[in-house]
N, C-alpha and C positions, 0 to 999 in steps of 0.2 A: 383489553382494548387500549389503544396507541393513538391517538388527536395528534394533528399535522394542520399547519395552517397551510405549508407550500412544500414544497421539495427541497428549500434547502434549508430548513429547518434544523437547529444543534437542538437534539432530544435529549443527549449526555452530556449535563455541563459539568462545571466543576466553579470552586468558591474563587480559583486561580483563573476564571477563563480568558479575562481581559485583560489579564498581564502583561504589558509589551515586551517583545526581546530585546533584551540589555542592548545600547547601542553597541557594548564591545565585542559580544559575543562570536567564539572563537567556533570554527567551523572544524579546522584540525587540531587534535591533541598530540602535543608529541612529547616521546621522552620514555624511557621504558616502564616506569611506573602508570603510564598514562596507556601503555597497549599490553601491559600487564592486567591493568583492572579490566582492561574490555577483552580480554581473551576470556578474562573468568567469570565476566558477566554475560558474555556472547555463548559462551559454553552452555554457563545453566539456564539461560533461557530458551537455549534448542529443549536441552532435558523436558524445562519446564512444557515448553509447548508439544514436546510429543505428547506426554504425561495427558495434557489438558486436548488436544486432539483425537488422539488415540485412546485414553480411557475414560474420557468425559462425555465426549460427545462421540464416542465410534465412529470416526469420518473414515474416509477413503477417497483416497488420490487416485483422481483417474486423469491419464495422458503427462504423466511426471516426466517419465520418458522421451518427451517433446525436447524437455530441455536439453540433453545428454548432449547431441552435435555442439553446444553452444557453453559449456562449461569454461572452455577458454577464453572468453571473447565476453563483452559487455552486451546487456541485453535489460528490454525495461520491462518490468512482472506490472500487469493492471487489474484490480480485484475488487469485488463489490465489498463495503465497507459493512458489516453485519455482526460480528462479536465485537465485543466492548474490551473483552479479556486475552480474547483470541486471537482478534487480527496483527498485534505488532509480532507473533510469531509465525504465521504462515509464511510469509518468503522467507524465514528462518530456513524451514523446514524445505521448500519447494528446491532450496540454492543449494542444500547440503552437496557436497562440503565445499563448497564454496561460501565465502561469506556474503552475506545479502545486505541492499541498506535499502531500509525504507524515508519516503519522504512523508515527515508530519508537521502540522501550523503548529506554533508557539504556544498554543492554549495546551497541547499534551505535556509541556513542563510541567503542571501543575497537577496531573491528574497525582493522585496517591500512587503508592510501590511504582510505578511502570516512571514520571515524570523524573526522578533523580537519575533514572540509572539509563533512562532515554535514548542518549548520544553514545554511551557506553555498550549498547546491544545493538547500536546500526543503525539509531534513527538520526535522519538528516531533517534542521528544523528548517523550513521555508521561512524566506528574509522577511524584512517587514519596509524597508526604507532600501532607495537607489546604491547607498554607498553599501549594505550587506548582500544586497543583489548580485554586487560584483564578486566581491568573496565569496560567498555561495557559487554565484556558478563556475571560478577558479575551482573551487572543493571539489563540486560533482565534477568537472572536466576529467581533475586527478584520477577520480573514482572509474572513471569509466575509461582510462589510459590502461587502467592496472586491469581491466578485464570483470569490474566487480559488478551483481545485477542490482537494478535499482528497484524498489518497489516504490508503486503507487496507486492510493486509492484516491480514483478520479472523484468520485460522488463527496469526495471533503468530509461529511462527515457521518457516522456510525449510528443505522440504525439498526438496532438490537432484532436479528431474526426477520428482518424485513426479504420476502421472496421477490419483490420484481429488481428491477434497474432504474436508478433515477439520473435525470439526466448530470451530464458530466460540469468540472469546473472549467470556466473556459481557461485556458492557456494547457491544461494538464498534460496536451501531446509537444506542448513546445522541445521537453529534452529528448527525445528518440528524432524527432525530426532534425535538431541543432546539431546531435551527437552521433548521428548516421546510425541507429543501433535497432535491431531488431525487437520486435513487439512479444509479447505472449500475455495472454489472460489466464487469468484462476476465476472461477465461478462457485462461490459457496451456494448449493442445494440443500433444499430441509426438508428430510423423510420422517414419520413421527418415531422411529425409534433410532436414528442416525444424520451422520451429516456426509455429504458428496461432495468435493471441493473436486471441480473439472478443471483439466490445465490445457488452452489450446492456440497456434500457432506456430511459426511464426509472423505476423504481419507485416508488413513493409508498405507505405507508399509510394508511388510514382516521383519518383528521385527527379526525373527531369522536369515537375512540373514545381511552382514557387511555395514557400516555406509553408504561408497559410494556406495552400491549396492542401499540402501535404497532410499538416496538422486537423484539417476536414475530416480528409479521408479515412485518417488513421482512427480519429475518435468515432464516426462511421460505423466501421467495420469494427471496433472492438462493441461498442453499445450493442451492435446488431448480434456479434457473436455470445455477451455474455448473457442479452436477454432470451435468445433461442435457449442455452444450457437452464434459464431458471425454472423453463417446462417443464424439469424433474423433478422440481420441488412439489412434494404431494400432500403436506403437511404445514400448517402455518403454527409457530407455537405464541407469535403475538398477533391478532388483528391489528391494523392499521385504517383508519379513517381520519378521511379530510375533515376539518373541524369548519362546518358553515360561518359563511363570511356573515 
């Protein structure tokens, strides 16, 4: 049994959680040493995550396929937040072989194994002040020039095996809408002997109507599509209750 006072709730902390991001902190690494180590940490953490996918939890990808027209071209993956261990590898795996980045807040520097090597397997830290804002979105611009897919999990943050959808963080559709880039959702499901990760799109909003009308939309039609896919979830392996006020 799982106690929640609200929805947005951090159930997974860490002793690091309130760390702020160094004001200097550098968005690109260059240098060959520097795409040297993330070739070979971006490597073994696909390994690692088929490994943990594939023989831990027997999931199965359904709609991967979606993706294929779109391997050339920049595109944003949005995903219910539910493994603690798992989630920084799924758009690993969904991008193959393309490489994927996901967007995570500063408090994942500090989680154990996953926070050193973070930046190095594709995760992009969300800023924390106006002047890192702009290098940041300089960064991701880059990223999605070069055709790369971005992940992101709107619900902010990881509850462990939770079946519904909680609601999203607001700004989360701001980059598909700024960066003209097509949408796709993954949907983790929980069978009591396996897991269903559904991949489905792509989404798009009405381009000629204004930025936040857009970003409406799009968060919309992605909540609406990934809570129909969690009707396949037939198995809860944690309870969740709201913890009376």
């Amino acid at each position: 049994m799982q106690e929640y006072t609200d929805f947005g709730a951090d159930l997974v902390t860490t002793s690091r959680q309130t760390t702020p991001l160094p004001p200097d902190y550098e968005w690109a690494k260059t240098g060959l040493w520097a795409a040297f180590k993330s070739a070979v940490v971006y490597h073994t953490m696909k390994q690692v995550g088929r490994l943990y996918w594939r023989g831990v939890l027997h999931a199965r990808l359904v709609g991967r396929e979606k993706l294929a027209p779109y391997r050339d071209q920049a595109y944003f993956l949005y995903g219910n937040h539910t493994q603690p261990f798992g989630d920084p590898f799924m758009p690993i795996l969904l991008a193959d072989p393309q490489r994927a980045y996901t967007l995570a807040s500063a408090a994942n520097l500090g989680v154990p194994f996953f926070g050193p090597i973070l930046q190095l397997g594709g995760g992009v830290i969300l800023p924390e002040t106006a002047a890192q804002t702009r290098r940041f979105l300089s960064y991701l611009r880059g990223l999605v020039k070069t055709g790369a897919p971005v992940a992101v999990y709107p619900e902010a943050h990881v509850w462990p095996y939770y079946t519904g959808i909680r609601p999203f963080v607001t700004g989360a559709f701001h980059y598909p809408v700024a960066f003209k880039a097509p949408v796709f959702t993954f949907t983790t499901t929980y069978q009591k002997h396996g897991v269903t990760v559904y991949v489905d799109g792509p989404f798009t909003p009405d381009r000629t109507q204004p930025a936040q009308v857009q970003r409406k939309q799009l968060a919309e039609v992605v909540h609406s599509q990934m809570a129909s896919r969690t009707q396949a979830s037939t198995y809860q392996h944690v309870i969740y209750r709201r913890r009376a006020k």
